[in-house]
N, C-alpha and C positions, 0 to 999 in steps of 0.2 A: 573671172575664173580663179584667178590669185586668192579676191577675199574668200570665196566658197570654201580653197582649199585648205587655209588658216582658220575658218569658224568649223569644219573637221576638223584638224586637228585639237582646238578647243575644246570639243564637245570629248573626244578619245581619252585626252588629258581628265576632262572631270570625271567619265565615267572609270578610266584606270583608277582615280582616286577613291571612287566610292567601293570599287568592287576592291582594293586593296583594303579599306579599312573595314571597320567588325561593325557587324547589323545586330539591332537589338529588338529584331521584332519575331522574331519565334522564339528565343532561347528559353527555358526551365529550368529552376534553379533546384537542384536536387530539396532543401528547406522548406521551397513554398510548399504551403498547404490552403488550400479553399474548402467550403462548406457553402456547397450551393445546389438547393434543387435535390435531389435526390442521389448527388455524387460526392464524392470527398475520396481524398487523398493523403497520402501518410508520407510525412515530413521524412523523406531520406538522407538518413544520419549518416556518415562511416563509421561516426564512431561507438556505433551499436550494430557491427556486423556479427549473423548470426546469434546476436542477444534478443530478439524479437524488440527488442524497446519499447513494450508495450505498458499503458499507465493504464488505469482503473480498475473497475472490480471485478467479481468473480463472474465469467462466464462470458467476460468481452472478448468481441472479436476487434483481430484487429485489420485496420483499412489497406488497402493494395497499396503497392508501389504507383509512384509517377512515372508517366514514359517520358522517357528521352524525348527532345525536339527532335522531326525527321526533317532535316534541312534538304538532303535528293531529291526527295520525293519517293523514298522506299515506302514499302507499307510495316508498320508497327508487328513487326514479328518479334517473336517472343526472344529478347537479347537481354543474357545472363552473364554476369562476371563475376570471380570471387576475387576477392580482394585478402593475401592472406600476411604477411607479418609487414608491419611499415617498416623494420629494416630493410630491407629488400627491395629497389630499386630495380627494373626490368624497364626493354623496352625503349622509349625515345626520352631523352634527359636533352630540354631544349638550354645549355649552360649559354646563359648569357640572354633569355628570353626577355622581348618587351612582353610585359600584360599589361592589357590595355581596358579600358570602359568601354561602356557600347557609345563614346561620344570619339573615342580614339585618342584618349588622353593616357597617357602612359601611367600606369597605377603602380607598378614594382619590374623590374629589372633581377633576372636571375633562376636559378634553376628548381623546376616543382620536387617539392618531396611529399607531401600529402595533402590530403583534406580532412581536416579536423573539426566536428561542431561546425559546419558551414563557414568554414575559414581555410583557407587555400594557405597552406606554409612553407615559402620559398625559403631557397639559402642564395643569400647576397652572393656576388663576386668579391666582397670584400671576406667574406666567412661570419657577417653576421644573420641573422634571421628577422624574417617578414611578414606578416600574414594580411591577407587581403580576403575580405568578404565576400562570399561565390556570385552570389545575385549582383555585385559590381563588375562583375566579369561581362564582357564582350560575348555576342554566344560564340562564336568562335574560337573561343578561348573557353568556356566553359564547355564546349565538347571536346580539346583538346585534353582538360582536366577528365574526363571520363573516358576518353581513347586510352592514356595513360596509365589510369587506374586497370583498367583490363589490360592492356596488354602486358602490365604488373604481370599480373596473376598468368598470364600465356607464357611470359620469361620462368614463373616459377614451376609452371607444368604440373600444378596441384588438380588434378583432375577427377582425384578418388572421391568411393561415394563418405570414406572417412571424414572426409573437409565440406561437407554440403552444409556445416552450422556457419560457415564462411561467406557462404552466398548472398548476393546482394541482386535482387532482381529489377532492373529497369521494364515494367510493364504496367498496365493500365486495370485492367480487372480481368489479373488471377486471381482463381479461387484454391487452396486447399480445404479439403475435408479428411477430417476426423474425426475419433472418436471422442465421448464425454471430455472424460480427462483431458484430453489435449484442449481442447478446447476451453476449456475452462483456464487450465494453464498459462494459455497464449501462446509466444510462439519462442522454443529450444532446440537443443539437440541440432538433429538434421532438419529442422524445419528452414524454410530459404525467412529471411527477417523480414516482417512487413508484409505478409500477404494476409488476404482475407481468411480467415476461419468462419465455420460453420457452427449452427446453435449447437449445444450438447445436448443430448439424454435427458430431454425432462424429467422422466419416471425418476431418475435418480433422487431425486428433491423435486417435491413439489410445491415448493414454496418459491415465491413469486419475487423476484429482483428488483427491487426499487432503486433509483441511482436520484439522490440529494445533490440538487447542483447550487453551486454559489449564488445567491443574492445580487443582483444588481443593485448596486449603493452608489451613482457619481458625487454625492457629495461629500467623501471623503476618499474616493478614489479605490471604492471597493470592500474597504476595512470592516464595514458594520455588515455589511453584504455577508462576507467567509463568518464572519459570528453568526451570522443566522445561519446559514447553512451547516454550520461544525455543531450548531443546535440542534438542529431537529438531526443530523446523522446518529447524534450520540443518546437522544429518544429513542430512537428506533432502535438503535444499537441495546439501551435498558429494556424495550418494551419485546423483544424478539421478535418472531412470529414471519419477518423477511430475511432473504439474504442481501447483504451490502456489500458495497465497496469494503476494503481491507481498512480505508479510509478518505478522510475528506479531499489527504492531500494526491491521491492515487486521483482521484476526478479534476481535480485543479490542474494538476501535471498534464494528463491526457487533452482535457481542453486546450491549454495552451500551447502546448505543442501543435495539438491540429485548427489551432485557431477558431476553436468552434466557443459561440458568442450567446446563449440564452436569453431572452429578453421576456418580458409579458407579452410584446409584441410581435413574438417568432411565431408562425403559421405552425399549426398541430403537426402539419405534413413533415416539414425541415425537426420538429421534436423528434414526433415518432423515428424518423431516420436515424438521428444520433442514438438514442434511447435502443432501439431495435436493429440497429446493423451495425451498429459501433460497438456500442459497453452489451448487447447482446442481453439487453436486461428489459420488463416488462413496464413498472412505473416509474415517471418521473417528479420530481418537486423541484419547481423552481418560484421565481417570485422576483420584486422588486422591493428596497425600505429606502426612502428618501427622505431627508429630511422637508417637516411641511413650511411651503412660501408662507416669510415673515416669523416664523418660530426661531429662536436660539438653542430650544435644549428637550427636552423628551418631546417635541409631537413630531412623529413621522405617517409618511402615507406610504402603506403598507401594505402590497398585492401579493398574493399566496398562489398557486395554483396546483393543483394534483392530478392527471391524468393516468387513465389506464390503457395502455397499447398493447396489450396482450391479444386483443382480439382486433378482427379487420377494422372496424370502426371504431377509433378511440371513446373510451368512459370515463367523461370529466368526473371526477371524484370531488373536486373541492377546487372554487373558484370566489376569492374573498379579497375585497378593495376595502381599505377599511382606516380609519385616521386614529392615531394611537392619543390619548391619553397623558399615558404617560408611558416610557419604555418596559418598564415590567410588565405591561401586556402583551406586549410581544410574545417572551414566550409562555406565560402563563393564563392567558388566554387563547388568542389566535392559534396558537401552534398546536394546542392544545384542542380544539376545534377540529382541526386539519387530522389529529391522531383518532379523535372519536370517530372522522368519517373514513379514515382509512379502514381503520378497523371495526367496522360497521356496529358500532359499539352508541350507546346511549350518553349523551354530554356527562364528563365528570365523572362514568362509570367504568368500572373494569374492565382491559382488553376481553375479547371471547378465547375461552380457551383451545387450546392448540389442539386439534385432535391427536396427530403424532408424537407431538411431548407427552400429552398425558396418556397414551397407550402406553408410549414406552416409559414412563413412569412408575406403570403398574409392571410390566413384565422384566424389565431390566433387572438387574443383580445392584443390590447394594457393594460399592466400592470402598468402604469401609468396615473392613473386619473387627468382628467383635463390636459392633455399634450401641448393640443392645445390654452390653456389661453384663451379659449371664456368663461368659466360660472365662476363664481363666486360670492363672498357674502360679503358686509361687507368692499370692496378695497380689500380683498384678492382672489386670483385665485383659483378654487378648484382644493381639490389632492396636493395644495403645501401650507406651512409653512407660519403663518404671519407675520414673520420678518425675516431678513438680514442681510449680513454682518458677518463681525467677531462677532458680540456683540447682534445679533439678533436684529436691532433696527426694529420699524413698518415700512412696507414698506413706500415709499414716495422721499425719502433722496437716498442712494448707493441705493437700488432696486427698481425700480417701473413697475406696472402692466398699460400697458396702451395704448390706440389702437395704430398702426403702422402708423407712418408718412407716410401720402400721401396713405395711404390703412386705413383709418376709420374702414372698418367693420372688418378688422384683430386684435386681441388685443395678445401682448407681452411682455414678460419682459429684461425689458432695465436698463443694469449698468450703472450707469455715476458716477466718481470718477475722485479724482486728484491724483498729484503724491505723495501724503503726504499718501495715501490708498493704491496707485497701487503700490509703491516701497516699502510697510512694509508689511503686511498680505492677501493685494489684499480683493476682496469683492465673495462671495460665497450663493449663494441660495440651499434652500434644500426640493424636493419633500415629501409628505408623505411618508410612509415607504408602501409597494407592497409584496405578499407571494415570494418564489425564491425556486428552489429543489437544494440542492447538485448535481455537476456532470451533472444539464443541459447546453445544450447551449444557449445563449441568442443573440438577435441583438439589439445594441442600436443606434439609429439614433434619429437625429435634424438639423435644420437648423440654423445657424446663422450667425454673422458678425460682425466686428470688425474696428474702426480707427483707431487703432494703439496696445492696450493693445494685450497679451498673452490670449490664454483663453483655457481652460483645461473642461474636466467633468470626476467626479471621479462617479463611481457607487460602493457604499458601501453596503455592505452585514452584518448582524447582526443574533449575537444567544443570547439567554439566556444560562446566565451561573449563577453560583454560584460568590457572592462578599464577601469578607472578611466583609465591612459596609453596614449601610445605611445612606440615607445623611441625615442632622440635617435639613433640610427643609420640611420634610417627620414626624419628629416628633417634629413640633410644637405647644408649651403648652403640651406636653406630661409630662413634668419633669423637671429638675432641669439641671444644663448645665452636670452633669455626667452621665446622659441618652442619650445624642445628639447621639450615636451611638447603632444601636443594630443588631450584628453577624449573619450572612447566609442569607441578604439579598439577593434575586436571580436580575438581573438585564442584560440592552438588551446591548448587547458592539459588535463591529467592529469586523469579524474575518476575513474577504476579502475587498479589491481594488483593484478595473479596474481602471488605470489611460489612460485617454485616450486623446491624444494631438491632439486638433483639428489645422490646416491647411489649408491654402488659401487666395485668394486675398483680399487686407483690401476694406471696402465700397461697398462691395455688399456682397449678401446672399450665403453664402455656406452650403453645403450640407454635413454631416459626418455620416460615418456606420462603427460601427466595432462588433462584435461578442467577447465575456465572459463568459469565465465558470466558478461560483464559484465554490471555494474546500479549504476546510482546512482540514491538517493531525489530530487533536485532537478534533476542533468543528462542527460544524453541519451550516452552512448558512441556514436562514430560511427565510429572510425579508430584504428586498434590499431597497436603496434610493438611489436617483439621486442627486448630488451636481453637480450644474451649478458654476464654478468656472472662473473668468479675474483677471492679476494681470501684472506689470511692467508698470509705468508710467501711463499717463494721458489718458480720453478717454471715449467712450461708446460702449458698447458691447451690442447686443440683443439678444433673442433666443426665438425658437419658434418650435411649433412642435417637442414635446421630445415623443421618444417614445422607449420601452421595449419590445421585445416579447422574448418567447421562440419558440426556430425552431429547437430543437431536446433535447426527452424528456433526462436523465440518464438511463442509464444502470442501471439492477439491482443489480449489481454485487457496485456501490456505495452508496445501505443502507447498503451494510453489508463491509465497510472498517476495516481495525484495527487501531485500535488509536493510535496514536504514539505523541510524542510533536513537533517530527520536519521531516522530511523527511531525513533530516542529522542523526538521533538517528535508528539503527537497532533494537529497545528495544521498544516493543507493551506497548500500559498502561495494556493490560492484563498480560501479563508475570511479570512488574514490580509486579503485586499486588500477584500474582501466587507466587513471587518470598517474599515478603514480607511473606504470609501466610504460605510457608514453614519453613519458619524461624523462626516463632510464634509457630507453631507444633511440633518446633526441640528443644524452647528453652522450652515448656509444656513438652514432652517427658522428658528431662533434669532434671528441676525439679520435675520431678515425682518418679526418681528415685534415686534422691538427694535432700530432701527438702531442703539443705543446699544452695544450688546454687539460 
């Protein structure tokens, strides 16, 4: 009877010990993300509350929230928290907490102050700081870190519909619907961050979203893979005629974040899924380039693939296994292949043309005033600039406006320079400045000719931005020479060029058309101008008939880009300042409870 009583209480003792320590077989890490089957889930950040944090291109949607583990056995009701300044501490503050692993080994000691990028950031009992990985967390511990976080938000009583860009939704497949716009957008404003959006308004654009996905390359760990993909985005991106991603680096971000992994060997079904419920887009290009067993240096084996999911049953477009040569085939073959069948175009022959470009081609207004050099005032042509040259002199000398030999009633402007002009800086004219949208497309066409010089036309693109000065011309007789500058002048500078190199036989008139989209990652293009540009030795150059349209408006999904300073930089200007203001919050917190520091 004794032993029975003592193997009870044996058995009381281990089970007190198990149910005392932390279980790690339901827990969910707000971070994880899967890609399986027809489901997927979006990687819940804190530190994109109410930013939607969404990456790719125009007209993606973006994936639901992950639910919370239900450890009771409640059922999965819809539980909503916002989460609103990380000053602000509410709620239970466990000072002096173990956190533990789900093995029950003590991982940090001391009290939560947030969750940042999947990092839990304690402050020590001593006053220094911590941070531990969420998915290392015990789930008990990682629900504590989600109790906390909401009853934040209970302590702060933000309840208006003012604070809904704050929200953070633990749930599984909510959906919001929208309209176009929004959609295209992704998710701002009052939208809760992280829920599914619905397709937009086709009619708006009916041009077809193709999303260009990285290359699988393991033999160098990816590297040759992002070249081929930053390849054909930037074909497509020349050849028009789809809407893209903003860029290569928008589809790199969004994958990685939701862990979604392209192969030659991913079933059409898991394609179509990413392609049509995620980026919200119709084709995809993916592919593998490996280098070939036993080769050192150009031969790779090179698989391509193009499907269309726009319709219930996808239409392979182009499906190409193929052993390189040498690497210049890549893209001046194969890729090139891949372009003729997308655009159901004859090998080595011209895109087909647009029907909406060239509609609106023909009916659009010329955006450049006075293109045609018939009106003007004064010797100057209107819509263009009264001086020339490098140094702006008045026309007359390098520029002159003046009817066309042997055609009187035509008037034009004609370079004539020597080699002392053509072989240093060359001679260059400049239109008035014309409105331009980010992300349109434009056509520029002119006619000209040449006896011998080079002759180029750059169309530049301009924003206002902020200037460090302002120039001492600007404030003349204002003061004294330690006034000649004064701080935050705003001013109009270059954030785009079209360089575009005209061609053709010298002594007669040719005819030039190319199509330009402005876009910068950080500014805004708003105001375009024409520079008429000849330069390399002796000669006259004329031109005549400049002309600008737009033949397909932007996408909406390019007013709402994220800023970045370079296309090369994965780091938003919003996250930078995100990331700056935590830091200001971390070091107030700090001193608040050290005024020593």
């Amino acid at each position: 009877m004794r032993s029975r009583t003592w193997l009870g209480l044996f058995f009381c003792l281990i089970l007190a010990f198990f149910t005392w320590g932390c279980s790690s077989g339901t827990a969910t890490s707000p971070s994880e993300t899967a890609i399986s089957g027809r489901q997927a889930f979006e990687k819940t950040d804190a530190s994109s509350q109410g930013e939607g944090n969404n990456v790719g291109g125009p007209r993606r949607s973006t994936p639901a929230r992950e639910s919370t583990s239900d450890q009771g056995g409640s059922d999965r009701a819809s539980h909503s928290t916002r989460v609103g300044d990380h000053s602000a501490r509410g709620g239970e503050k466990p000072e002096g907490k173990e956190w533990r692993a789900a093995d029950g080994s003590v991982l940090a000691v001391g009290e939560f102050i947030d969750l940042l990028e999947d990092q839990v950031c304690i402050l020590k009992p001593d006053g220094t700081g911590i941070t531990v990985a969420f998915h290392r967390l015990c789930a008990e511990d990682q629900n504590l870190v989600r109790q906390l976080l909401a009853d934040r938000q209970k302590v702060e009583g933000s309840s208006s519909a003012e604070e809904a860009s704050d929200e953070i939704v633990f749930e599984d497949d909510l959906v919001i619907e929208g309209d176009g716009e929004e959609a295209r957008a992704g998710l701002s404003g009052s939208e809760a961050a992280g829920q599914r959006k619905t397709s937009p308004d086709q009619s708006a654009d009916p041009r077809k979203f193709v999303i260009p996905f990285d290359f699988v390359s393991q033999f160098d760990n990816g590297r040759y893979g992002q070249m081929v993909g930053e390849l054909i985005w930037k074909k497509l991106q020349r050849e028009g005629g789809f809407l893209l991603p903003e860029s290569m680096l928008e589809v790199r971000d969004f994958c990685a974040a939701h862990q979604i992994a392209i192969t030659p060997e991913t079933p059409l079904e898991e394609v179509r899924h990413v392609v049509r419920d995620l980026f919200d887009g119709h084709i995809a290009i993916w592919g593998s380039v490996e280098r070939a067993p036993g080769a050192m240096w150009d031969v790779y084996d090179l698989h391509i693939k193009c499907v269309d999911f726009s319709e219930e049953n996808p239409r392979v477009i182009f499906d190409l296994t193929a052993r390189t040569n040498t690497v210049s085939e890549i893209p001046h073959l194969y890729v090139e292949q891949l372009l003729d069948k997308l655009y159901d175009r004859q090998p080595r022959g011209p895109r087909p043309p647009d029907p909406i470009a060239e509609e609106n081609w023909v009916k659009n207004p010329n955006l450049v005033v006075g293109g045609d050099f018939e009106q003007g005032r004064g010797g100057v042509p209107l819509g263009w600039e009264s001086g020339g040259g490098q140094h702006r002199e008045p026309l007359g000398r390098l520029v002159k406006w003046i009817p066309e030999p042997g055609s009187p009633n035509n008037k034009i402007i004609r370079f004539e320079f020597g080699a002392d002009v053509g072989d240093s800086y060359g001679v260059m004219y400049y239109s008035e400045p014309f409105p331009v949208e980010e992300g349109a497309t434009y056509r520029f066409q002119c006619r000209w000719r040449s006896n011998g010089p080079a002759v180029k036309v750059f169309i530049k693109c301009y924003d206002l931005m902020e200037s460090e000065y302002q120039p001492a011309s600007a404030l003349a007789g204002k003061g004294s020479d330690s006034a000649r500058y004064v701080p935050n002048e705003r001013q109009i500078r270059e954030v785009y060029r079209s360089q575009q190199n005209l061609k053709g036989p010298l002594n007669q008139w040719n005819t030039h058309t190319q199509d330009f989209t402005p876009r910068h990652t950080k500014y805004t293009p708003r105001w375009g101008k024409v520079m008429l540009y000849a330069y390399l030795g002796a000669g006259i150059v004329d031109f005549d008939d400049i002309v600008v349209k737009q033949i397909l408006p932007p996408s909406p999904s390019e007013r709402q880009k994220e800023l970045r300073h370079s296309l090369a930089s994965p780091v938003t200007l919003k996250e930078m300042e995100e990331n700056v203001r935590r830091g200001q919050e971390a070091r107030e917190r700090l001193r608040a409870r050290d005024p020593s520091k």
